[in-house]
Every structure is written in structure tokens, then in C-alpha cells.
Biopython code that builds the backbone (N, CA, C, O; Angstrom):
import numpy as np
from Bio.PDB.StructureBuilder import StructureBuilder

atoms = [
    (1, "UNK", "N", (73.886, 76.531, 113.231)),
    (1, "UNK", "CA", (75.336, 76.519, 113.099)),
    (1, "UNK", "C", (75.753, 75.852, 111.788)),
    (1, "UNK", "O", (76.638, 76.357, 111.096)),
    (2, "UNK", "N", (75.020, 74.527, 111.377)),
    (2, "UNK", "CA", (75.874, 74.425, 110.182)),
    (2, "UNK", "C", (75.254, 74.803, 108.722)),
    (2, "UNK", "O", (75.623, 74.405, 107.616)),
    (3, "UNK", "N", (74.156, 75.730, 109.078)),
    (3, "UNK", "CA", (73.927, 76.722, 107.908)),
    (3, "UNK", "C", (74.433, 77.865, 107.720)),
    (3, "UNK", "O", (74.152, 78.544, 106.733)),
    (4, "UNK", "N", (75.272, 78.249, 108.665)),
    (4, "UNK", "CA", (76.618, 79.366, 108.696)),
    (4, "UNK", "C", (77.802, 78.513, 108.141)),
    (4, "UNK", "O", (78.751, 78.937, 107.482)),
    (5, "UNK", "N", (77.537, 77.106, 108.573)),
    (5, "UNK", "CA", (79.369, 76.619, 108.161)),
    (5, "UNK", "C", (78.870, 76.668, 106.617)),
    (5, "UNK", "O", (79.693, 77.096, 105.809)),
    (6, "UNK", "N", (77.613, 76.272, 106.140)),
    (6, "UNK", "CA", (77.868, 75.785, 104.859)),
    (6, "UNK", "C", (77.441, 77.390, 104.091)),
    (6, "UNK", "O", (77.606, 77.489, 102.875)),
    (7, "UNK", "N", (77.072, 78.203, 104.630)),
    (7, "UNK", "CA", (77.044, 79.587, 103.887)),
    (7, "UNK", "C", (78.891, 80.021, 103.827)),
    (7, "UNK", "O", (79.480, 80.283, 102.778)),
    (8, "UNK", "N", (79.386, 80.008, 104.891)),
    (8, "UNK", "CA", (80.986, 80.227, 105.049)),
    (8, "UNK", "C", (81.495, 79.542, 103.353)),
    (8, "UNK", "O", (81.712, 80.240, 102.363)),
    (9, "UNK", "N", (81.595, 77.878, 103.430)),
    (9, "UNK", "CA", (82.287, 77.283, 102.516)),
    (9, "UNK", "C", (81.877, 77.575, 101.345)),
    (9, "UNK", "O", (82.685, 77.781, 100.440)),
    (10, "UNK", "N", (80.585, 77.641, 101.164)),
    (10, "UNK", "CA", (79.858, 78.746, 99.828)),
    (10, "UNK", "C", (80.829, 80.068, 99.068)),
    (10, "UNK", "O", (81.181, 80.309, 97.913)),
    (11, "UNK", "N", (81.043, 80.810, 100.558)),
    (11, "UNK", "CA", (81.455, 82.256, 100.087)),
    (11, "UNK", "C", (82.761, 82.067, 99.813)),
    (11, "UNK", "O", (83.301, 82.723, 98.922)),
    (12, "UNK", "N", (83.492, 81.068, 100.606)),
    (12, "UNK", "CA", (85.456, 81.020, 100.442)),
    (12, "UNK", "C", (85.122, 80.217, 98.839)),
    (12, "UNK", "O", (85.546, 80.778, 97.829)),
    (13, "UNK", "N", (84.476, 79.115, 98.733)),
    (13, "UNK", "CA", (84.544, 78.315, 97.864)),
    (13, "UNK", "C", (84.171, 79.215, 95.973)),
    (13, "UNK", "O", (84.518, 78.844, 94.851)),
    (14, "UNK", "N", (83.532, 80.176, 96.327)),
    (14, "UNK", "CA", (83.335, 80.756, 95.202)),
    (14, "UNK", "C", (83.998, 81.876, 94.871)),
    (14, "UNK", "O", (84.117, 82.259, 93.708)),
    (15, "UNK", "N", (84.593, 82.626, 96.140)),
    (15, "UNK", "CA", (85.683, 83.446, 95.870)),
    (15, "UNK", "C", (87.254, 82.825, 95.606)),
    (15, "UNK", "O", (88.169, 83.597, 95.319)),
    (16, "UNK", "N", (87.446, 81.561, 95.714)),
    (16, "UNK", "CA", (88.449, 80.987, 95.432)),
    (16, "UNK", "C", (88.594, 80.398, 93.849)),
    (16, "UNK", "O", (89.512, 80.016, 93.123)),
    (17, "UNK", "N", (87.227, 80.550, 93.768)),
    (17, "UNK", "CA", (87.014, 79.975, 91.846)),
    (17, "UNK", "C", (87.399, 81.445, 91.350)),
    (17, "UNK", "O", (88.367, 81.801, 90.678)),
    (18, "UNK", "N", (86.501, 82.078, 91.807)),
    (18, "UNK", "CA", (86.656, 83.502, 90.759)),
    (18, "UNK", "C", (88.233, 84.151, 91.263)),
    (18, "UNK", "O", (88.683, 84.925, 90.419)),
    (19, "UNK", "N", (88.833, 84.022, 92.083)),
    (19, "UNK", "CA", (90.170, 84.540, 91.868)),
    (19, "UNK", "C", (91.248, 83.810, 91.216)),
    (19, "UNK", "O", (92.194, 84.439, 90.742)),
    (20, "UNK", "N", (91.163, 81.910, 91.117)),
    (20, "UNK", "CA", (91.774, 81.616, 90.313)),
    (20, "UNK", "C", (91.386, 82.072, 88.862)),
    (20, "UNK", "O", (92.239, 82.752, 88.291)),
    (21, "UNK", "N", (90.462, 81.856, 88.320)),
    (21, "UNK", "CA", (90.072, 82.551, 87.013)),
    (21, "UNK", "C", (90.550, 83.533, 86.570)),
    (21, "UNK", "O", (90.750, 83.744, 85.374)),
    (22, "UNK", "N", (90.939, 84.681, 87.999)),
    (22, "UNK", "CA", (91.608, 86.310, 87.572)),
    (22, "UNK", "C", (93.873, 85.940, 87.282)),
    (22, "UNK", "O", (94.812, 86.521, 86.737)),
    (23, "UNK", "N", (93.646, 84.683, 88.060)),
    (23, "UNK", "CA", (94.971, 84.472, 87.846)),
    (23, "UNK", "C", (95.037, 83.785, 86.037)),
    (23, "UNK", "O", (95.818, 84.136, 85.152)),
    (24, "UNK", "N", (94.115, 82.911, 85.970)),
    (24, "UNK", "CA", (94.927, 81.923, 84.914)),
    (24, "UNK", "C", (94.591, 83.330, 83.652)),
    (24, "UNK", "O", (95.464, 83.629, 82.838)),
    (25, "UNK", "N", (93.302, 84.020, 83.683)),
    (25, "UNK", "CA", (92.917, 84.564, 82.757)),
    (25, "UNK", "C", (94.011, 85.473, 82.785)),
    (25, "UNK", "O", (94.769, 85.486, 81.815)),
    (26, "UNK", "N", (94.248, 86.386, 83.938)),
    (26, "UNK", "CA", (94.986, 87.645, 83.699)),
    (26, "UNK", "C", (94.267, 88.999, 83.620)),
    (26, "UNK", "O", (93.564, 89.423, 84.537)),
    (27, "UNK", "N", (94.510, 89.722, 82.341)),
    (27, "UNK", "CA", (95.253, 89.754, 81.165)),
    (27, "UNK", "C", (97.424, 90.161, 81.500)),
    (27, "UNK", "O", (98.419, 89.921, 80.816)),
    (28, "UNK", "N", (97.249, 90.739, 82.675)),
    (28, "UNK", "CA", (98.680, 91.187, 82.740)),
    (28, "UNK", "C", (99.205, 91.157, 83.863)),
    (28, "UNK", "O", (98.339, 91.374, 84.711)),
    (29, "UNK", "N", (100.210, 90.993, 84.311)),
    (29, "UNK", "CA", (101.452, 90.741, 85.138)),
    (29, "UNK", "C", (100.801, 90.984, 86.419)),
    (29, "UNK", "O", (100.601, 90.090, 87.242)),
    (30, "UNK", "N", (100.519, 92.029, 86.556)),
    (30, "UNK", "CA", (99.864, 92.915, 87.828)),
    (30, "UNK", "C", (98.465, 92.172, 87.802)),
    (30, "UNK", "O", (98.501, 91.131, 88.459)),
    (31, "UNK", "N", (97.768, 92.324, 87.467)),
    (31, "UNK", "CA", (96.253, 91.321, 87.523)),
    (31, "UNK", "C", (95.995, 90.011, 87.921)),
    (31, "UNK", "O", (94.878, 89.588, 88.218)),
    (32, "UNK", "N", (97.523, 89.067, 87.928)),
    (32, "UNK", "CA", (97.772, 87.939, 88.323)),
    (32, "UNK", "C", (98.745, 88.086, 89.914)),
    (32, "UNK", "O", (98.799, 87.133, 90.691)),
    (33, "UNK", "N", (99.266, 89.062, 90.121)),
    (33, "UNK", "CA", (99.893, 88.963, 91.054)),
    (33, "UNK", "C", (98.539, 89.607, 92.207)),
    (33, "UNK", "O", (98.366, 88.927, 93.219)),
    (34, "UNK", "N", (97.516, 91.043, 92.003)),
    (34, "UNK", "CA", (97.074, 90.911, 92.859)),
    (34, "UNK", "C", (95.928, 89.637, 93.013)),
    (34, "UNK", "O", (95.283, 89.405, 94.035)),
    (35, "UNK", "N", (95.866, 89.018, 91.962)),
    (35, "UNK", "CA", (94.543, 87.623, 92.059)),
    (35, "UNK", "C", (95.277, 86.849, 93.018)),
    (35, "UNK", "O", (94.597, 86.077, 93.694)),
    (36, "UNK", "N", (96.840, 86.890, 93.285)),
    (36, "UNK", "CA", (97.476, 85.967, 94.083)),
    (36, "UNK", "C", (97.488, 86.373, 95.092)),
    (36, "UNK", "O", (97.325, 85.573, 96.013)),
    (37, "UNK", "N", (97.703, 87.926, 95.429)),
    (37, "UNK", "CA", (97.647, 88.360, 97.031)),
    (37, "UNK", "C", (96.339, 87.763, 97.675)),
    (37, "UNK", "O", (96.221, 87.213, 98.771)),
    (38, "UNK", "N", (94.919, 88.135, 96.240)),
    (38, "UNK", "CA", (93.707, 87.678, 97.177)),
    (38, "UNK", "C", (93.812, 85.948, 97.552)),
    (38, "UNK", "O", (93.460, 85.412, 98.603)),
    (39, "UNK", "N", (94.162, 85.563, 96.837)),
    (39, "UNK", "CA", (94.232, 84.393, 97.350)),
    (39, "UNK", "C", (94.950, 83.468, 98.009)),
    (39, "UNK", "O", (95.017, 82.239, 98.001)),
    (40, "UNK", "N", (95.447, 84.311, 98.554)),
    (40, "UNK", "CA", (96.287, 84.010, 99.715)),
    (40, "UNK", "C", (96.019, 84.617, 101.206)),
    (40, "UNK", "O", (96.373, 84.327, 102.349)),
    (41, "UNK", "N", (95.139, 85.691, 100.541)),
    (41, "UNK", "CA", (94.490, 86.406, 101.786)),
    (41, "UNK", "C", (92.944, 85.874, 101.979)),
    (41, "UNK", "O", (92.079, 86.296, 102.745)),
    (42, "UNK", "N", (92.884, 84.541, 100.787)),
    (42, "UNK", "CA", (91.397, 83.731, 101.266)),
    (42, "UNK", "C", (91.951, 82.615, 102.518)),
    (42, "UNK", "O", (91.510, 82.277, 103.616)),
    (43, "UNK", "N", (93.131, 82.269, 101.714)),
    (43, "UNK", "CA", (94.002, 81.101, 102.896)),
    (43, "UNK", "C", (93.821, 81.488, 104.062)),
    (43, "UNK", "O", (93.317, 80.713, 104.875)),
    (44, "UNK", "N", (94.090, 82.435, 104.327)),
    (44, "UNK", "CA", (94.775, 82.980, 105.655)),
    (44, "UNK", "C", (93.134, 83.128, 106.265)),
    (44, "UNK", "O", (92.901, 82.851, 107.441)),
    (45, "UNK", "N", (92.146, 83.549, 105.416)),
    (45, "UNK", "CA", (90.763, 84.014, 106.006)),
    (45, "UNK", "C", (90.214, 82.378, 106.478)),
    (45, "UNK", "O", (89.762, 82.220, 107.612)),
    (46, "UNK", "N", (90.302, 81.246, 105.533)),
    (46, "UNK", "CA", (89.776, 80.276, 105.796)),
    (46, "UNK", "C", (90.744, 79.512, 106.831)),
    (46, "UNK", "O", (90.355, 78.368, 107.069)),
    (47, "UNK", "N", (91.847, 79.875, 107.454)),
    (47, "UNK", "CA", (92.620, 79.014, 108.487)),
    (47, "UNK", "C", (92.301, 80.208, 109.685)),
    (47, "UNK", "O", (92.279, 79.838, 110.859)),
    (48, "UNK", "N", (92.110, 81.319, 109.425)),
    (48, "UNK", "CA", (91.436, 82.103, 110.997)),
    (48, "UNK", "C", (90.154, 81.235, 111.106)),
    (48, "UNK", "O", (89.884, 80.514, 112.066)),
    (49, "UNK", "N", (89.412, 81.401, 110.003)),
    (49, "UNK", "CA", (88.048, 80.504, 110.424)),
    (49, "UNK", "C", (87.904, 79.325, 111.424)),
    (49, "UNK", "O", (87.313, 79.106, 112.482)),
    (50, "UNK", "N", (88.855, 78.578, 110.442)),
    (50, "UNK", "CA", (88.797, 77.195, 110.841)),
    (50, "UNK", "C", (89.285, 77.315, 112.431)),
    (50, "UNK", "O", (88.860, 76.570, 113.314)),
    (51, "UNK", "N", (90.304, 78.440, 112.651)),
    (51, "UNK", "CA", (90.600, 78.484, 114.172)),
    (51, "UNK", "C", (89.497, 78.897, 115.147)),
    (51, "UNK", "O", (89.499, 78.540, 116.325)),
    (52, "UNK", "N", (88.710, 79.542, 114.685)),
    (52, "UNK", "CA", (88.178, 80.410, 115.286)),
    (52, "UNK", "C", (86.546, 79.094, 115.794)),
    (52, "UNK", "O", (86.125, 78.699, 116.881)),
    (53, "UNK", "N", (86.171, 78.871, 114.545)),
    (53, "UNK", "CA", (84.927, 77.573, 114.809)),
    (53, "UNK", "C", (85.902, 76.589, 115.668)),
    (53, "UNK", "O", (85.625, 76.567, 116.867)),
    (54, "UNK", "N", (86.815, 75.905, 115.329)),
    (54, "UNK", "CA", (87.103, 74.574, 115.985)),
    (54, "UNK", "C", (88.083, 74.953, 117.024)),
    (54, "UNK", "O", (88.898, 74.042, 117.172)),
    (55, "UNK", "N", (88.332, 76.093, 117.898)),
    (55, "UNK", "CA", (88.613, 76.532, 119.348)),
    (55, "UNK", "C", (90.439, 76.077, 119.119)),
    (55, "UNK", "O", (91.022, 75.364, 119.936)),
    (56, "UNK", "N", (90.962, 76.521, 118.151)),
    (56, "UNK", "CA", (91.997, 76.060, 118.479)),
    (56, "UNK", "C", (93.306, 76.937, 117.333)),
    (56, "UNK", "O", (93.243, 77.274, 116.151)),
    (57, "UNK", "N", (94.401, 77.058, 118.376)),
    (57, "UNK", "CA", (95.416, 77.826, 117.679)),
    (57, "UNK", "C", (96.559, 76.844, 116.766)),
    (57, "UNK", "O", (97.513, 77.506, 116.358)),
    (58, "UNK", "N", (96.588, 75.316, 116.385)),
    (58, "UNK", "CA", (97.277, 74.626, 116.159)),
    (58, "UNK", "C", (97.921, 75.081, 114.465)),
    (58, "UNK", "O", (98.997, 74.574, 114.148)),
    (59, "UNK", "N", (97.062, 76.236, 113.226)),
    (59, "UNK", "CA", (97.281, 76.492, 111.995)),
    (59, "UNK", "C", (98.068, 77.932, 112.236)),
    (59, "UNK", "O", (98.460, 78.716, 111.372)),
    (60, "UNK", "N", (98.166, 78.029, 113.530)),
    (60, "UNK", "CA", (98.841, 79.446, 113.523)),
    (60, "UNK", "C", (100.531, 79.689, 112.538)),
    (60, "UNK", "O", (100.836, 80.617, 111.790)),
    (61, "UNK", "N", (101.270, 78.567, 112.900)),
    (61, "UNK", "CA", (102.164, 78.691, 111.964)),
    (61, "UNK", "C", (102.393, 78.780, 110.686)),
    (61, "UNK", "O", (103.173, 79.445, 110.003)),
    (62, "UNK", "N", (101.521, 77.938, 110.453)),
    (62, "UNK", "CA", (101.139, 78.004, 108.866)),
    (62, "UNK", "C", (100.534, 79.434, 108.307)),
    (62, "UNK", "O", (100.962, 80.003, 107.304)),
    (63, "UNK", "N", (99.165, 80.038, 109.373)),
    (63, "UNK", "CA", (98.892, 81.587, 108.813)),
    (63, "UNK", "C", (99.895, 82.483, 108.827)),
    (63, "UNK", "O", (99.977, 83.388, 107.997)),
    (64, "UNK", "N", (100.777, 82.283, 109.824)),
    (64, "UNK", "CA", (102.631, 82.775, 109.688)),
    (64, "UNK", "C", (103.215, 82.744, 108.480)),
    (64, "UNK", "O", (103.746, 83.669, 107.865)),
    (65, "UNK", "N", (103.084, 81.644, 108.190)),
    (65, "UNK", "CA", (103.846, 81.265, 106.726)),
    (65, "UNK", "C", (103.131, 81.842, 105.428)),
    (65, "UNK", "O", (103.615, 82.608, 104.595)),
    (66, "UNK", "N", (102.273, 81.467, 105.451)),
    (66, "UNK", "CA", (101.513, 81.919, 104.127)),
    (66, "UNK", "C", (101.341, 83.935, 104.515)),
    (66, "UNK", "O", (100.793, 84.595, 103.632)),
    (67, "UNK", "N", (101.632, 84.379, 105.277)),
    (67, "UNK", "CA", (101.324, 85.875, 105.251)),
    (67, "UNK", "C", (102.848, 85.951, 105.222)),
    (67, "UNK", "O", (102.904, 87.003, 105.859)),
    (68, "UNK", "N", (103.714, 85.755, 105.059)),
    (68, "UNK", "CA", (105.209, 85.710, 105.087)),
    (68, "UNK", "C", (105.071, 85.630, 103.193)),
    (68, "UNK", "O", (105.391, 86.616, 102.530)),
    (69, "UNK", "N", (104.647, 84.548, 102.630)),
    (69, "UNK", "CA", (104.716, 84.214, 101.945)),
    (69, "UNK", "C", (104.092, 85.167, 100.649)),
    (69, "UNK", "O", (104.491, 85.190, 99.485)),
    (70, "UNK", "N", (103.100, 85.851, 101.204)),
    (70, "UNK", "CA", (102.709, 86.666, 100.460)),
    (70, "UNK", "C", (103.421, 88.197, 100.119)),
    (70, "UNK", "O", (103.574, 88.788, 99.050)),
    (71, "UNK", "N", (103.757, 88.534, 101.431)),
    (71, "UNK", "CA", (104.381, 89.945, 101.472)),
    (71, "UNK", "C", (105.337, 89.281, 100.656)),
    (71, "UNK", "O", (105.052, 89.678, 99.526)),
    (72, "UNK", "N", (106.254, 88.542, 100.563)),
    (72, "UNK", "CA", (107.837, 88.761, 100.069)),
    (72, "UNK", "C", (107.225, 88.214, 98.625)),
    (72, "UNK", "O", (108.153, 88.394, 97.836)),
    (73, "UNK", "N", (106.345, 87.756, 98.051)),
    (73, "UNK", "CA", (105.933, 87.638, 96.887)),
    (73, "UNK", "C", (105.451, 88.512, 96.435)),
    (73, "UNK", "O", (105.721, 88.766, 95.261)),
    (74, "UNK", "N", (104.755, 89.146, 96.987)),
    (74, "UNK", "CA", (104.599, 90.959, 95.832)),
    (74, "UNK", "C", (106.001, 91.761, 96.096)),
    (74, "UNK", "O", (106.540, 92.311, 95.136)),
    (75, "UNK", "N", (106.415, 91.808, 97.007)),
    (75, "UNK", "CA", (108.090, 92.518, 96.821)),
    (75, "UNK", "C", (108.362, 91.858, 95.745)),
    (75, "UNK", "O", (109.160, 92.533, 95.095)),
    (76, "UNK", "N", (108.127, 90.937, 95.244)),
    (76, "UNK", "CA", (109.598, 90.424, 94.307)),
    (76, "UNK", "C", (108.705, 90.725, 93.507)),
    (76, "UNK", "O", (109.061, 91.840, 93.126)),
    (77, "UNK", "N", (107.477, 90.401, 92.826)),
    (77, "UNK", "CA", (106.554, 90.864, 91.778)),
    (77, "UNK", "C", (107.075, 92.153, 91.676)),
    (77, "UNK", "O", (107.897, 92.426, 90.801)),
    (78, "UNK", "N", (106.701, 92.922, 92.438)),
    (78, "UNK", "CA", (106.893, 94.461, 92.042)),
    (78, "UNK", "C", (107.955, 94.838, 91.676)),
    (78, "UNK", "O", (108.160, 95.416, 90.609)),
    (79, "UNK", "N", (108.889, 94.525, 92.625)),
    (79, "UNK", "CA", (110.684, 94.726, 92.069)),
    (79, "UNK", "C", (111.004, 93.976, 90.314)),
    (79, "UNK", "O", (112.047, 94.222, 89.708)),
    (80, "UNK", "N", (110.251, 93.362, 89.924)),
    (80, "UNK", "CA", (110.594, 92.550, 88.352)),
    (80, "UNK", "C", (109.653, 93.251, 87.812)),
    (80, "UNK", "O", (109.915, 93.245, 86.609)),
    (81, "UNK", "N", (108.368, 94.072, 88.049)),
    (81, "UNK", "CA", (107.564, 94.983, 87.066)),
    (81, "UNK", "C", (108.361, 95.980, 86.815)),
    (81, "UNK", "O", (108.584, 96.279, 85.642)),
    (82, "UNK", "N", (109.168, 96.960, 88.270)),
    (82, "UNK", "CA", (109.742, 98.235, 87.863)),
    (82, "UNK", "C", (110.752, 97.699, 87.218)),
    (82, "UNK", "O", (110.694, 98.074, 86.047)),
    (83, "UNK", "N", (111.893, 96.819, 87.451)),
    (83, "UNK", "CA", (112.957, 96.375, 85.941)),
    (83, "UNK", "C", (112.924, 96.300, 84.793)),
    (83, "UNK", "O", (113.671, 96.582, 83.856)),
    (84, "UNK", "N", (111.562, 95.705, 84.990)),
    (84, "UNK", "CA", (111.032, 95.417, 83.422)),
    (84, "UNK", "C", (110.717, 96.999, 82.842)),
    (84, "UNK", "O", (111.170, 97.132, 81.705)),
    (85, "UNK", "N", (110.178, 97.978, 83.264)),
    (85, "UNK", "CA", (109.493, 98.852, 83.244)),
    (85, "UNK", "C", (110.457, 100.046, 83.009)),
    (85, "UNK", "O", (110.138, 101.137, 82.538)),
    (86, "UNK", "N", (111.590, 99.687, 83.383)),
    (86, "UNK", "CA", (112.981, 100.786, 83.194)),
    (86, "UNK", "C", (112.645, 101.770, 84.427)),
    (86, "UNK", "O", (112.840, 102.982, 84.331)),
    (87, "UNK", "N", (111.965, 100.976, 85.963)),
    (87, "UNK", "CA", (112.264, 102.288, 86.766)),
    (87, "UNK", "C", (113.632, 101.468, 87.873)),
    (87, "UNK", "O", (114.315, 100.564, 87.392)),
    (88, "UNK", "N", (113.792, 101.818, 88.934)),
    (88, "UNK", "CA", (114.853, 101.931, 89.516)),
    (88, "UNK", "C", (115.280, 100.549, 89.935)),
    (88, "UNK", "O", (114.541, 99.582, 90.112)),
    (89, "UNK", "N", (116.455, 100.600, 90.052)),
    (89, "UNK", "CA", (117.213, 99.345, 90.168)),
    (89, "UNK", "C", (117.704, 99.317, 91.608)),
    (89, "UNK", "O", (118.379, 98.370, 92.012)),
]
sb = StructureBuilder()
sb.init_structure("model")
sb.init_model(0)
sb.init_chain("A")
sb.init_seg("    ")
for serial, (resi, resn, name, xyz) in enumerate(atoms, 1):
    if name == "N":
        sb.init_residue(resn, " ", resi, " ")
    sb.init_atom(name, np.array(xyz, "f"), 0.0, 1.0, " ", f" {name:<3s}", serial, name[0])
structure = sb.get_structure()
């Protein structure tokens, strides 16, 4: 068991480096916004985890929040690419 927990924190822990990297690096608007969906969809993967090993629903609000948090953050990303972009208003 805790050569699964520490293979787990391995895999979140290094996919959380390499998607900040896709954020700070970029190169463009869109490349940083989906580096942000993934990483927000690591959040949400590492608080099911954590529910799921330690028997308990107490982060559920929070995976509420942060998947709340994400959808209405690419709406607004996307809605300021097509403005920018001269498509529909």
C-alpha cells in the first residue's frame, strides 16, 4: 500500500511540475489556459484520491468548487480569445 501511495504522489507530483511549466512557458493564450484546465483537473484527481484512500467524503465541496471554478474559467478564457480575435460578441 504505501508503494502505490508513493507511486500515486510521484505521478500527481510530476504532472503538476510539467503543467505548471506549460503555463509559465506558454507560448500563447490558449496553451496556458488549457495547462490550467489540466491543472485543475490534477486538483480535483488528487482530492478524489485522497477521498477515496482515506474513506471519506469531507473535500467534496471543495472538488465542487474547483470544477465550478474551472468550467467558468475557460468560458471566460474563450469568450476574451473570440473578442480579441474579431469573432462574435
Amino acid at each position: 500500500m504505501n508503494l502505490l501511495l508513493a507511486a500515486i504522489y510521484v505521478a500527481f507530483t510530476a504532472a503538476v511540475l510539467l503543467t505548471v511549466w506549460r503555463v509559465i512557458v506558454g507560448p500563447s493564450i490558449l496553451d496556458r489556459a488549457v495547462a490550467a484546465d489540466v491543472l485543475l483537473t490534477l486538483v480535483i484527481c488528487v482530492l478524489g484520491a485522497d477521498m477515496a484512500i482515506n474513506h471519506h467524503t469531507r473535500s467534496l465541496p471543495l472538488l465542487l468548487i474547483v470544477a465550478a471554478v474551472g468550467v467558468f474559467g475557460s468560458i471566460a478564457i474563450a469568450r476574451f480569445v473570440a473578442r480579441r480575435d474579431g469573432g462574435p460578441r
